[in-house]
Each structure stands twice: as C-alpha cells, then as structure tokens.
C-alpha positions as CSV (number, residue, x, y, z in Angstrom):
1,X,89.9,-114.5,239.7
2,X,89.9,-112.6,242.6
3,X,92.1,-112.4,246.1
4,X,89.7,-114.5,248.9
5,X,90.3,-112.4,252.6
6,X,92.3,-116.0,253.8
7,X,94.8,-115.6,250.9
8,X,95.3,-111.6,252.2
9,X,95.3,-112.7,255.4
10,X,97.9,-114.9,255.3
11,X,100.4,-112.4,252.7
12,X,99.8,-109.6,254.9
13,X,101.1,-112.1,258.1
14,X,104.5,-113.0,256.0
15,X,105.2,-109.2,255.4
16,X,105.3,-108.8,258.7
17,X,101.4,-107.1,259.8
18,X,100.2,-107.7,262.8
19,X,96.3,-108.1,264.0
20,X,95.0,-105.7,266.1
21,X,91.3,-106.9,266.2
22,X,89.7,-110.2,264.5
23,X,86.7,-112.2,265.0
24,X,84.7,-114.5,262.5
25,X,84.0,-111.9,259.8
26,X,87.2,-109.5,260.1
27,X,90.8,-109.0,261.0
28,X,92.1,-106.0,261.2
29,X,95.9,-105.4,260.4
30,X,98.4,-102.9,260.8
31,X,102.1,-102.2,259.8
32,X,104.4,-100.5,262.7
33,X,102.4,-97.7,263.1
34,X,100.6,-96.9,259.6
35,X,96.4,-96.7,259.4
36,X,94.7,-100.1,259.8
37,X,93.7,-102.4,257.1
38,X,90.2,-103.7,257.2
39,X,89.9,-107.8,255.8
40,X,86.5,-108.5,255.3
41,X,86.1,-112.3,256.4
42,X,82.5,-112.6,254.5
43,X,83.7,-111.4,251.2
44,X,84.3,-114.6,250.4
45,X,84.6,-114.2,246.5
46,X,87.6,-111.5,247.2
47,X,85.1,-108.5,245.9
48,X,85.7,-105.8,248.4
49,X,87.7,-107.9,250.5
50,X,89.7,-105.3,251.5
51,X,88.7,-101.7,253.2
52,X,90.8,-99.0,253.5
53,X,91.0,-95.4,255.4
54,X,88.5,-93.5,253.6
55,X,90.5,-90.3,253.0
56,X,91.6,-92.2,250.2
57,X,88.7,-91.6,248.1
58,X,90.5,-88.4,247.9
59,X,93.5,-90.2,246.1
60,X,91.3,-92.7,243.9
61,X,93.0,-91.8,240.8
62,X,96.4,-93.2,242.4
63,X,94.9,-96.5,243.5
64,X,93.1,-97.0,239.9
65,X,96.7,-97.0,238.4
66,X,97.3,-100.1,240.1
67,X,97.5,-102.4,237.9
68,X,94.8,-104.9,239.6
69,X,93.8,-102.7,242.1
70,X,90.2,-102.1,241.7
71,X,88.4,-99.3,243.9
72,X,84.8,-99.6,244.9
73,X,82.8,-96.9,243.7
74,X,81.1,-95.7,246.6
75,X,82.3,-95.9,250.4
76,X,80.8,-98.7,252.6
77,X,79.5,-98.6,255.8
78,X,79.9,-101.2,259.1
79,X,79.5,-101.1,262.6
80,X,82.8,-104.0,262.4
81,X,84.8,-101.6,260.6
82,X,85.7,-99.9,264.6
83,X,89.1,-98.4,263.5
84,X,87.6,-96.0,260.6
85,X,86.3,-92.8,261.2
86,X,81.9,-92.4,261.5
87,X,79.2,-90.7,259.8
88,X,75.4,-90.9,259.4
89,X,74.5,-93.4,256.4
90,X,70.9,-94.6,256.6
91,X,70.3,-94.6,260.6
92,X,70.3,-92.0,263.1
93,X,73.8,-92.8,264.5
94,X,76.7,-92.4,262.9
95,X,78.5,-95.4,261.8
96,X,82.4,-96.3,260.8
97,X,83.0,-96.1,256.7
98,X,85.6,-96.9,254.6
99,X,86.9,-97.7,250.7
100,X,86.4,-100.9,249.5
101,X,89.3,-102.4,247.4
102,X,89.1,-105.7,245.5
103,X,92.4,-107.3,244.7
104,X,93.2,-109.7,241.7
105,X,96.3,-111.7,242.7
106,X,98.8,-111.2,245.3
107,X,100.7,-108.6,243.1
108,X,97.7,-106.4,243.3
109,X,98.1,-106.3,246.7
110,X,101.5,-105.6,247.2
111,X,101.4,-102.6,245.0
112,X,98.2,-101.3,247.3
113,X,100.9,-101.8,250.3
114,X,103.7,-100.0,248.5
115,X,101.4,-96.9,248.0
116,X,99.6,-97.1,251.3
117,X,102.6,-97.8,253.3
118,X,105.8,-95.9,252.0
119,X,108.1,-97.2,254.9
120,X,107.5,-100.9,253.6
121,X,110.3,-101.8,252.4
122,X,110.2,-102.3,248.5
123,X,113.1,-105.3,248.5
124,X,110.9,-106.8,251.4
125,X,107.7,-107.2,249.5
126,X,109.3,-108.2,246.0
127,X,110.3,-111.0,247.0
128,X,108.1,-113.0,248.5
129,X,107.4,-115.3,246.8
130,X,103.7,-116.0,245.2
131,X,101.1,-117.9,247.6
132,X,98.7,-120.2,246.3
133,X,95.0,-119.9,247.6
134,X,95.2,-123.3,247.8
135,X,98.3,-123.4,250.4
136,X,99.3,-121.9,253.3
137,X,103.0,-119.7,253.3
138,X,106.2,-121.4,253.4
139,X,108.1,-122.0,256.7
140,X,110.8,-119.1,257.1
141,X,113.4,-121.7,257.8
142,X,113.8,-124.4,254.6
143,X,115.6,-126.5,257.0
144,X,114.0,-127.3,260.2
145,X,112.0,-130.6,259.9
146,X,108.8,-131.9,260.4
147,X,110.0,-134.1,263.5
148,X,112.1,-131.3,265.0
149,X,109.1,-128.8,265.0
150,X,107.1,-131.4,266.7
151,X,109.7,-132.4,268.9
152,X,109.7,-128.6,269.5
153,X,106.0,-129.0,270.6
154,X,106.8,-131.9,273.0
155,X,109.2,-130.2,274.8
156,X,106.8,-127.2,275.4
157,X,103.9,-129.6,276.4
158,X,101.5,-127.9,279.2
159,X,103.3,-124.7,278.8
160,X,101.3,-121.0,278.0
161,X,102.9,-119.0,275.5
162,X,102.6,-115.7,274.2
163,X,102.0,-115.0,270.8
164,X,105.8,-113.1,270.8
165,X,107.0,-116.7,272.2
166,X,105.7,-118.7,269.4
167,X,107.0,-117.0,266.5
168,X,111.0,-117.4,268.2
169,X,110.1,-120.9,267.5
170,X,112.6,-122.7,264.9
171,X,110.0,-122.4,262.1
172,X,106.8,-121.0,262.1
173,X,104.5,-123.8,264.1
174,X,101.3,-121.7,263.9
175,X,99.5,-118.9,262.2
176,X,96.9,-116.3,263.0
177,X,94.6,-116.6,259.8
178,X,93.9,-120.3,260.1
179,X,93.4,-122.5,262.8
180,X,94.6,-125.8,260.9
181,X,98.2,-124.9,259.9
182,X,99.6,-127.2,256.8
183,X,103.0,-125.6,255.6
184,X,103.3,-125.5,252.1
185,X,105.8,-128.5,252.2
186,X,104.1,-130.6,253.5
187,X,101.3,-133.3,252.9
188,X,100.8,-133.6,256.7
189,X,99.3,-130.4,258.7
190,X,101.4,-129.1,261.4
191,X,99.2,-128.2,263.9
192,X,95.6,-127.3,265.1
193,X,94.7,-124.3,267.0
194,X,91.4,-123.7,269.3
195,X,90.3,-119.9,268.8
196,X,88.4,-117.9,272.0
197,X,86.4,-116.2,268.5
198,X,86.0,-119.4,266.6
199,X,83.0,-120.2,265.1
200,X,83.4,-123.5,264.7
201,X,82.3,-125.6,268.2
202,X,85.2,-127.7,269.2
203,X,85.1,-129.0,272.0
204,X,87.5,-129.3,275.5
205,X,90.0,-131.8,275.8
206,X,88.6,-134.7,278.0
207,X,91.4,-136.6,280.5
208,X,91.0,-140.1,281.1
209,X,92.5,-141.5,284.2
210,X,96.2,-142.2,282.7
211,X,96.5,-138.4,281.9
212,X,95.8,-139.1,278.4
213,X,92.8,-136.6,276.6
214,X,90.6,-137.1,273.9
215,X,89.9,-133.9,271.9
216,X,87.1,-133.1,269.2
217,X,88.0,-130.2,266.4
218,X,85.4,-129.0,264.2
219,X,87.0,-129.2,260.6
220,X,87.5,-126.5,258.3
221,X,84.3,-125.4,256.5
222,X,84.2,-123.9,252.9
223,X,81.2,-121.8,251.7
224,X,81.4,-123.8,248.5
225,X,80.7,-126.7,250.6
226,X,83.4,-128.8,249.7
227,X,85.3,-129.0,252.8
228,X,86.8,-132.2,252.4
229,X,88.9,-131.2,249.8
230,X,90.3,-127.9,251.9
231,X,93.4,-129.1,251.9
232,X,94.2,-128.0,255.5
233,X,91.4,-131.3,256.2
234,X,93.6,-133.0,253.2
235,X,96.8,-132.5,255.5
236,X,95.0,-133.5,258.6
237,X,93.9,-136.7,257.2
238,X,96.7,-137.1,255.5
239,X,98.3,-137.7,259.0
240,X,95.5,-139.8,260.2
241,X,96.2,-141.8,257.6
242,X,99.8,-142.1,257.7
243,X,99.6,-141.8,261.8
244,X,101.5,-138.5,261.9
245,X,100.7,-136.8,265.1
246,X,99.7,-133.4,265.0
247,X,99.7,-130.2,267.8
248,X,97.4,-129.0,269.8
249,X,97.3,-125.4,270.8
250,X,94.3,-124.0,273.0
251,X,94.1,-119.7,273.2
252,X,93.7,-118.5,276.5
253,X,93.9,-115.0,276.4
254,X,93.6,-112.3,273.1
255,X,93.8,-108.3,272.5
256,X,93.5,-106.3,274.3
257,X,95.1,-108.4,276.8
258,X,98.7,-110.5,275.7
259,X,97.5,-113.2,273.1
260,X,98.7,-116.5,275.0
261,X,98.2,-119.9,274.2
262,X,98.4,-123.5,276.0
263,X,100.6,-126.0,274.6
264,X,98.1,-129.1,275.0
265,X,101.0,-131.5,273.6
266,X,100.8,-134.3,270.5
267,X,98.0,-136.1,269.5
268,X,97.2,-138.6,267.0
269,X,93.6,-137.9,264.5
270,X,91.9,-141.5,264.7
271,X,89.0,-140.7,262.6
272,X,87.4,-137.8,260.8
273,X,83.3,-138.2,260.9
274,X,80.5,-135.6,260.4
275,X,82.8,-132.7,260.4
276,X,84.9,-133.7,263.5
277,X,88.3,-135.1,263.5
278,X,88.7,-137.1,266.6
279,X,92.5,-136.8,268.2
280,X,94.1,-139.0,270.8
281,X,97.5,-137.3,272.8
282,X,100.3,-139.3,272.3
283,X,103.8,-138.6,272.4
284,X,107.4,-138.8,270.1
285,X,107.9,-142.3,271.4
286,X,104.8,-143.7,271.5
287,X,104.6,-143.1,267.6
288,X,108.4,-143.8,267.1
289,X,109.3,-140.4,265.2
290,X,112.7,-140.9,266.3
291,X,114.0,-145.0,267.0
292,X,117.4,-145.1,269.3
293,X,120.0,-147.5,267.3
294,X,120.4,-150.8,269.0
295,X,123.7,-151.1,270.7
296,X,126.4,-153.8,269.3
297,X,128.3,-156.0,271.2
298,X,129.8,-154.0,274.9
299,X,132.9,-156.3,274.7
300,X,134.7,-154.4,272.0
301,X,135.3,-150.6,272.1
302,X,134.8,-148.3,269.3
303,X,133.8,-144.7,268.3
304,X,130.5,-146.0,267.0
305,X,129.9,-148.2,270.9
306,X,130.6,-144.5,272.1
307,X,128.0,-143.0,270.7
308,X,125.3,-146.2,271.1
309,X,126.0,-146.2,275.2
310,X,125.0,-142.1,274.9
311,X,121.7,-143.5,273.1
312,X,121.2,-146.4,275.4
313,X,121.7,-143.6,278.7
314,X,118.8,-141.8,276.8
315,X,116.7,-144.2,276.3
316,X,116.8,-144.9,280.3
317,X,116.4,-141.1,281.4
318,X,113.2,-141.5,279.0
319,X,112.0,-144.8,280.5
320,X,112.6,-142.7,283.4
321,X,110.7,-139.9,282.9
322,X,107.3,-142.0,282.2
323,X,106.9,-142.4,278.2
324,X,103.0,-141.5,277.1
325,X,100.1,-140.5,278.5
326,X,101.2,-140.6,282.2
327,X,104.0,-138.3,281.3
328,X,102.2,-136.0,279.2
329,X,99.4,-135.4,281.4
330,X,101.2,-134.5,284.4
331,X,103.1,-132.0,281.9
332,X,98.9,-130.4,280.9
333,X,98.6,-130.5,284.5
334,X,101.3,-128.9,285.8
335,X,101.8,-126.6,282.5
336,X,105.2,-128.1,281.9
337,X,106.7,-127.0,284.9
338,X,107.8,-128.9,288.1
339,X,105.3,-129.4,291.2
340,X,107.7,-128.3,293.8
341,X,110.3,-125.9,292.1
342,X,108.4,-124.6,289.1
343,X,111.3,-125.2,286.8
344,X,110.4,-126.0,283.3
345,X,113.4,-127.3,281.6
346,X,111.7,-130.0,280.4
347,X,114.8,-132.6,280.1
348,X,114.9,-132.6,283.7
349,X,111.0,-133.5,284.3
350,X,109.9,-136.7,285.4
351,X,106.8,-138.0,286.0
352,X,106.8,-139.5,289.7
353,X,104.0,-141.6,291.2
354,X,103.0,-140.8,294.4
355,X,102.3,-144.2,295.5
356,X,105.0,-146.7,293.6
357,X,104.7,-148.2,289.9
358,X,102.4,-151.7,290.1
359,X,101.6,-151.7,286.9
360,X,99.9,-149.6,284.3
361,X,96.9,-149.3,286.6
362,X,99.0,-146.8,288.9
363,X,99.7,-144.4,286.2
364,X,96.7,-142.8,286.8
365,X,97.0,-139.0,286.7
366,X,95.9,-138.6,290.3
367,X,98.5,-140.6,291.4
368,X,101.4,-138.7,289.9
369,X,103.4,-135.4,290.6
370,X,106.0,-133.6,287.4
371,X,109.2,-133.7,289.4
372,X,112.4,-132.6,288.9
373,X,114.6,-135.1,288.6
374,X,116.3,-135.0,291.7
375,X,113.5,-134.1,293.8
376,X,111.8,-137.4,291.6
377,X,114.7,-139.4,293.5
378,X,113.9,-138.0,297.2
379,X,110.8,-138.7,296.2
380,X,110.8,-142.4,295.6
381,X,113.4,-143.0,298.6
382,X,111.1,-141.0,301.2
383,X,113.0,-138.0,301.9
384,X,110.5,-136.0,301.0
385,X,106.2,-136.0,301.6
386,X,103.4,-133.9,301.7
387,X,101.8,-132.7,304.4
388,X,97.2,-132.8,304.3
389,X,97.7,-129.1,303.1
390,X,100.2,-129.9,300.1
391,X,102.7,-128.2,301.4
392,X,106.6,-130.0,301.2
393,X,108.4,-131.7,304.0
394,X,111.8,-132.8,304.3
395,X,112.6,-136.0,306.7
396,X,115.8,-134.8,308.9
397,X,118.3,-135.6,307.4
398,X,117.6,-132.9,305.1
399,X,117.2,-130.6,307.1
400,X,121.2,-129.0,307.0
401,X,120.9,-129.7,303.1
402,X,120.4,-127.0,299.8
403,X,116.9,-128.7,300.0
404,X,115.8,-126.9,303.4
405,X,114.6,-123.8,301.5
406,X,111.6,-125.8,300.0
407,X,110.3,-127.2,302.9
408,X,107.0,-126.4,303.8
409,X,106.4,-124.9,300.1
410,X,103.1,-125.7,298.8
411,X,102.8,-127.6,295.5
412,X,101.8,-126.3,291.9
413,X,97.9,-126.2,291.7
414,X,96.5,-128.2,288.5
415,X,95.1,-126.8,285.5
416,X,91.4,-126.3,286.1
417,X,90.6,-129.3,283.3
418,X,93.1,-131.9,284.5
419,X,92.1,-134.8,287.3
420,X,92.6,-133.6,290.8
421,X,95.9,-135.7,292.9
422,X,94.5,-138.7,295.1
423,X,94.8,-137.5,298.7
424,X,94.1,-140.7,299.2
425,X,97.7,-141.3,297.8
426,X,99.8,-138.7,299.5
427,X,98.4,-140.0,302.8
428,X,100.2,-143.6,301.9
429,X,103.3,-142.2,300.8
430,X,103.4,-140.1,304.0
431,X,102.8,-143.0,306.8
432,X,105.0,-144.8,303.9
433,X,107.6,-142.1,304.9
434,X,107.2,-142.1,308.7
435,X,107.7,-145.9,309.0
436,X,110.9,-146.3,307.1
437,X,114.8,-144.6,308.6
C-alpha cells in the first residue's frame, strides 16, 4: 500500500502548506518559506508521488532511515517540476530534476516533513489524526453543522471571495485538492467547486428567466474506473437522494494573481447520468432546512408567544426579500451586493421588482433590482426611478433628505452570465413615477 498524490495532497493542506502552482498532473506546496514540494498528480499508485529538492540525494542515507520513506534510486527529470533546479538529461536543453520519494502511509510522510522542514512544529504534525484515502480531512470545527455551513453559503450568495476569505469561514466549506468536498462526517458532500485548470468539462451555469440556473458538473473520475463508488460521487448522490442541497463555487482568478472564487449560491443534484450530475439552484427555504414554529394562540402572553412573534417577523422580512430563484438570481447578478449602494449585508437585501408583483410571471430576473431594504421601500412607493442611462433619481421630496447623495449614481452592472434588466421595465416604473404625487 502506497500514499496516492490526493491523500498527500490533502495531509499536506491540514498541516498548514499552501499551493504555489497546480494544474491536472501537479501541485506544488510549500511551508512558510521552506523548498517546494513537488505532488505528482499522475502517479496514481503513490510510487514516486512525491519529488523533492535534489540536493537531497546528498543526504539519502537520512531519508532511507525513515521508516516508510522510500527514495528513488535515480533523480527524475520534468519540464512540470518548474521550482527545481535544471540540467541536461537526454535533450539539448536543460531541464528541472528532482528526488523521487514514495510514501507508505501518512506516517511516512510526516516523518519526510519533520526532516525536510525543521521549523514544523513536531506537536503540530503528531497529532493529526490519520486520513483515510477513502475520505476527505475532518472539519477543524466538530461543532458547526451541516445547515449552518450552508446557511453560511446562502448568505454569501453572488459574492467573490478570496481564497484567505474562505478559510475564516466557520468550518472548512472547501478544499484545494478536490473539487467535490465531502467532510469526513458526513454522508452528504458539502460543496462543488469549478477549477480554471480542471480537466474535467463542466459546463456554465445557464439562467432561466426567474433567475434560477441549471448547472452541469463532470463527476469525479478514477483511473481504476470505478467512479461511481468515489465516494465524493457517493456523497453527492447521497444528497440527490435525500434532496440535500449542495454549493456551488466557480474560480475566477488563480496564482499568480489572488485565487478568488464566485459564490454561485445552493442548488439541488436532480440526477446523475453519463458522468454528469445535473444541479438546480435553490435556496434554505425552498428545501425547508430550517421550518419557523407555528405561532399559538396571540390572546395569551407568554415567554414562548415572545419568541414565536420574533419567528413570525422573520418569516415576513423573508417573504419580503423574495424566497427562491427570484431572490437568488438577483444576488448572482448583482454579486450579493445592492444595485444602488453596494452594500452587501445580506440581511438587508431584497429582491425588488421593477415593475410590481402580478404573479410568478413578473419574477423574471430582468424585471428585478437587489435592493437595500429601505431603498426596496422608496422603490415600490415611487420616490425613486431610473433615468434611460441607469443612473438614480430622487422625486423632490427627497431632495433635502440623507438620500440626496445617491442621486444620479449609476446602478451595479450585472455579472457578464446573468439576464440583462428590461429597459422595457424601468421605462414603466418611471412614467409610473411621474404620474403619481
């Protein structure tokens, strides 16, 4: 038994590595400011998974007396390996070299750490505890729940976050070596992440009028060629099965430049076919992760009454705010934050339509904006409009208000994939405007 390049991947992202340089067949890892670590994504069977600074042939003797640390006997040569020194091998040009290392089991590879990087501290690595190839690391924090971490999603939906940003969430929501995330206790995956370097060919997230987006990811293959028994697919059935909803992230930008990633939102996997899994957005409420309590009789007073009018006052702001696919489009579009003010408290965000609610056929994307909540009112009552160039007006009686600084501020653009807003609909809400006091 051997150490595959996931299972390394994912120990040396719990110590505390971090990637410097990754693509389909590597990842390259550092510590602080020690030598790079070479992962070789191809070495599938865990033989020379592992490439190392080749000075160290100088020091083989040390690495051999690791218990299941096994040296290669000869260097090896790759144009991936970027980060090593170069020399002539078979061409004309020289080309990067390094010492292959094959690992046993994860204690293996914490003793190669503790000899390649002396400042790691020894109480750090001996106690992790042991991964399984067959799982992915525990959360840091035992006690954050599965519906808080996705509730933790919801409130981000439409936002882009950096890599740094992700990690302060209350439990780890995503990792590096996998795009499929399944924590260890759970039997539902976590969340799905599109990679600029994947190989696999998922596709864009398509919007339908109402704001809601149909998305296609590839699922995870295995070079045994049993990938429906990977258990990241395991946990992402699992919740189709059980309709768990799942997140989707979507990379934007990676090293050299800051690694940042879209917050798509929630969606549901409706089926899994010919290596696809099909997701649907959706949101908390739709899929009733967390049910108010029903109210008791408002004739009699009591602690518990208290507490059910608080629910009930939520459960309004939420009717609100536009439950589903209305709501969290406009929060894609608008990348969580409002149209007007670019404030991104996300309690405070409504989705307004343009022209008034008739019926679900008005909560069509193009007819909404993601207001704050008061602007949401001044919306609706027609103290406020756009002008044919999208920027803000404010009827008179405005004018001497704290509001007078946004007028004539242009709105929030979209995100290039969302449905463009219905000119056709801020035209009728302005002459709406001009005809009423």
């Amino acid at each position: 038994m051997k150490l595959p390049p996931q299972q390394i991947n994912m120990l040396l992202e719990k110590i505390g590595f971090t990637v410097i340089d990754d693509n389909k067949k590597k990842y390259i890892w550092q510590y602080k400011n020690g030598e790079p670590l070479f992962v070789n994504m191809e070495a599938v069977s865990g033989t020379s998974a592992v490439v190392i600074h080749p000075h160290w042939m100088s020091q083989v003797s040390e690495l051999q007396a690791i218990p299941g640390v096994i040296p290669g006997a000869d260097y090896v040569h790759h144009s991936n390996m970027n980060v090593f020194p170069k020399r002539l091998n078979r061409g004309i040009k020289p080309i990067p070299y390094g010492l292959p290392i094959t690992l046993e089991d994860e204690s293996s590879l914490l003793g190669l750490l503790g000899v390649l990087y002396p400042s790691l501290e020894t109480k750090q690595v001996d106690s992790l505890p042991p991964a399984s190839v067959s799982d992915t690391p525990p959360q840091e924090s035992q006690f954050i729940s599965h519906s808080e971490l996705l509730a933790w999603f919801e409130q981000h939906t439409g936002q882009v976050l950096t890599w740094e940003q992700l990690q302060q969430a209350p439990g780890t929501v995503t990792i590096s070596a996998k795009g499929i995330y399944k924590p260890k206790e759970l039997v539902y995956a976590l969340s799905i992440s599109q990679r600029l370097d994947s190989p696999y060919s998922d596709q864009k997230p398509v919007y339908q009028e109402n704001g809601s987006w149909h998305y296609s990811y590839a699922q995870e293959e295995s070079p045994r060629g049993d990938s429906a028994s990977l258990f990241t697919n395991l946990g992402l059935k699992k919740c189709m099965d059980d309709g768990v909803p799942v997140a989707v992230l979507v990379q934007l930008s990676k090293k050299p430049k800051i690694t940042t990633y879209r917050m798509l939102g929630l969606a549901k996997v409706i089926s899994w076919k010919d290596g696809f899994f099909t997701l649907e957005s959706t949101t908390l409420a739709e899929d009733g992760i967390k049910a108010s309590p029903t109210a008791e009789d408002p004739s009699s007073y009591s602690p518990t009454g208290v507490e059910d009018n608080r629910e009930r006052t939520l459960r309004e702001i939420t009717k609100r705010q536009g439950q589903g696919a209305f709501r969290s489009g406009l929060l894609t579009a608008y990348e969580g934050r409002c149209a007007i003010t670019g404030s991104s408290v996300k309690q405070v965000l409504e989705a307004a339509h343009i022209t008034p609610f008739l019926g679900p056929e008005t909560n069509h994307i193009g007819n909404g904006l993601l207001l704050r909540s008061d602007l949401h009112t001044l919306w609706d009552r027609g103290l406020i409009y756009l002008c044919e160039d999208l920027k803000l007006q404010l009827k008179p009686s405005l004018e001497t208000s704290e509001y007078f600084d946004l007028a004539g501020k242009k709105i929030r653009a979209r995100t290039g994939d969302a449905p463009g807003l219905s000119m056709g609909a801020v035209r009728a809400h302005r002459e709406w405007c001009s005809s009423i006091d």
